[in-house]
Every structure is written in structure tokens, then in C-alpha cells.
C-alpha positions as CSV (number, residue, x, y, z in Angstrom):
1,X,118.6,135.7,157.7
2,X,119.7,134.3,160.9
3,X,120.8,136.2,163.9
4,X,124.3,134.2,163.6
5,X,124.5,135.9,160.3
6,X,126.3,139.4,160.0
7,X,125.0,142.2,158.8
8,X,128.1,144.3,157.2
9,X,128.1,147.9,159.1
10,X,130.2,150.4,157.2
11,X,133.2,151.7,159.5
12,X,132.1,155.0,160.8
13,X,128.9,153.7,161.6
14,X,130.5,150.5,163.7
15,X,133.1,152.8,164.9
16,X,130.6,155.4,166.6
17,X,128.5,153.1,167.7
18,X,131.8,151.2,170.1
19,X,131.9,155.0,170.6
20,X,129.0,155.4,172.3
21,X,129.0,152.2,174.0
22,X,132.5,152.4,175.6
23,X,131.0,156.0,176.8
24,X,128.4,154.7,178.7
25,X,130.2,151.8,180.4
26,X,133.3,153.5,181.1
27,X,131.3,157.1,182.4
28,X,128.5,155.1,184.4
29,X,128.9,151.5,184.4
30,X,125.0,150.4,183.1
31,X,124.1,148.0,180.5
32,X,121.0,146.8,179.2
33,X,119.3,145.4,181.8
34,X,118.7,141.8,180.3
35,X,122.3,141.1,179.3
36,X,123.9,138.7,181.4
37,X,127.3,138.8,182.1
38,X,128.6,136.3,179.1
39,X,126.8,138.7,177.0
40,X,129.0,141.5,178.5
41,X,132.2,139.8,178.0
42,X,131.3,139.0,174.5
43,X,130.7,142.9,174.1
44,X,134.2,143.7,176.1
45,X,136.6,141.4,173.7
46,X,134.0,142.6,170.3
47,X,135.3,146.1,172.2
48,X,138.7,145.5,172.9
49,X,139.5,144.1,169.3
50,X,138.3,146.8,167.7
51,X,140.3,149.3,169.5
52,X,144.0,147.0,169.2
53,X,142.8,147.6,166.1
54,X,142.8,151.0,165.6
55,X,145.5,151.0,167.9
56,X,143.7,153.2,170.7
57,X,145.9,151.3,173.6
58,X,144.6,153.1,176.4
59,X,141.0,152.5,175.8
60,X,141.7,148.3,175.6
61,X,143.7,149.1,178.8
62,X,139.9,150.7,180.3
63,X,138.2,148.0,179.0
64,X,140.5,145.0,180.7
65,X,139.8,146.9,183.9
66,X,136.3,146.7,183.5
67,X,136.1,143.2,182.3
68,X,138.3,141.7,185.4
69,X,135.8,144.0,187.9
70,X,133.1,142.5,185.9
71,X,134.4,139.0,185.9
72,X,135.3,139.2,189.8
73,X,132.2,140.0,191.0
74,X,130.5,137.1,189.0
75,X,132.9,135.0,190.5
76,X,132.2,136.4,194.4
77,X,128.4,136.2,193.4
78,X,129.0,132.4,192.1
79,X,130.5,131.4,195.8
80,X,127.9,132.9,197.9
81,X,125.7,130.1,196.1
């Protein structure tokens, strides 16, 4: 199987897992250390998807926040090159 295949989760176990990582980035800001930030923005819209869909507003509200703070800093960090 290739990694561009999916694996099917069941529900609570894809829900708990979002769970835990919107815990961690919203309560202390880390991430694995070799993601880069494309691989952080893919996680933020995988992230904010998931909770338009369950209709949990103020946590896609969160996550915007964190992806334009996230996305601003790549862009100050790309003009100091």
C-alpha cells in the first residue's frame, strides 16, 4: 500500500486522535520536530474540516488563529533571506 493510500480510521478513533492533537497545539504550541510548515498547514485545514464538520465553530475559529500566526512568521522568516 502506498502512503498516498488511506487507511479507513473508524470515527471515534479519528475523532480522539484531532482531539489530542488540537490539545497539544492549542495548550503549548509544539509539533513534531521534523514537520515543516506545509506539513502543518496540511494538518490545520485536515483539522479545521473536521471540526466544520462536526460543527464545533469555535475550535475552527482557534485553529485559523493559529494557522495565520503560523503562516506570518514563515512569511517574516522568508524576507530576512
Amino acid at each position: 500500500m502506498s502512503h498516498e493510500e488511506k487507511i479507513p480510521l473508524s470515527s471515534s478513533y479519528t475523532d480522539a486522535t484531532i482531539e489530542e492533537v488540537y490539545d497539544l497545539i492549542t495548550n503549548t504550541d509544539l509539533w513534531p520536530m521534523n514537520w515543516d510548515n506545509a506539513k502543518k498547514m496540511e494538518m490545520f485545514d485536515l483539522m479545521i474540516d473536521h471540526y466544520q464538520g462536526t460543527e464545533q465553530y469555535e475550535k475552527c475559529a482557534e485553529l485559523h488563529k493559529l494557522k495565520s500566526k503560523c503562516l506570518k512568521i514563515q512569511t517574516d522568516s522568508d524576507l530576512q533571506l
